[in-house]
C-alpha positions in Angstrom: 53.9 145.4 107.9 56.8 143.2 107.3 57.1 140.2 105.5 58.6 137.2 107.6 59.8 134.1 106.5 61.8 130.9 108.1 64.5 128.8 106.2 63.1 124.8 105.4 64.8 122.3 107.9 65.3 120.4 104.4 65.7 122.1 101.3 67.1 125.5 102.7 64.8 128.1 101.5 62.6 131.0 103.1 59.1 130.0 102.9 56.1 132.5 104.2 53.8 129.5 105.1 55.4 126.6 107.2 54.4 123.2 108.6 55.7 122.3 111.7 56.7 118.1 111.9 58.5 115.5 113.3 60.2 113.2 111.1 62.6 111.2 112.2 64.7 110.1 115.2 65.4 111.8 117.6 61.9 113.1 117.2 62.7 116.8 117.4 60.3 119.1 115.8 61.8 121.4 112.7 59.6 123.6 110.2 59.5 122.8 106.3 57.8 123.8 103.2 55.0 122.1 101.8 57.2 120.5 99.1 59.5 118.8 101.5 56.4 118.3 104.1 54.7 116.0 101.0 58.0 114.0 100.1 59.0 113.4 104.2 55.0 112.1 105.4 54.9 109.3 102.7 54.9 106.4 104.5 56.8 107.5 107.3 55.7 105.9 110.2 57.7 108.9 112.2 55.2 111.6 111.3 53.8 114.2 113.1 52.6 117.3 112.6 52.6 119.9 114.8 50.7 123.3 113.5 51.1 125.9 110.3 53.3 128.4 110.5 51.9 131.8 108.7 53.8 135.0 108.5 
């Protein structure tokens, strides 16, 4: 079986495991990596999250 991954909206890099959010406006919805996913919810009244994304 192959091994998908998708690029962080943030930091650029292939990640297997995803989070799906809204951040900021416009509120459009973008995947990032749980790194980026940590920093972006802190006190961001803009948050939403929107599912996992698993390979």
């Amino acid at each position: 079986m192959k091994k998908r991954s998708k690029d962080c909206a943030i930091c650029n890099t292939a990640f297997d495991t995803m989070y799906r959010i809204q951040h900021k406006n416009p509120k459009t919805w973008v995947f990032v990596c749980k790194t980026c996913l940590v920093k972006v919810k802190k006190d961001n009244p803009l948050y939403t999250y929107g599912g996992t994304w698993k390979r």
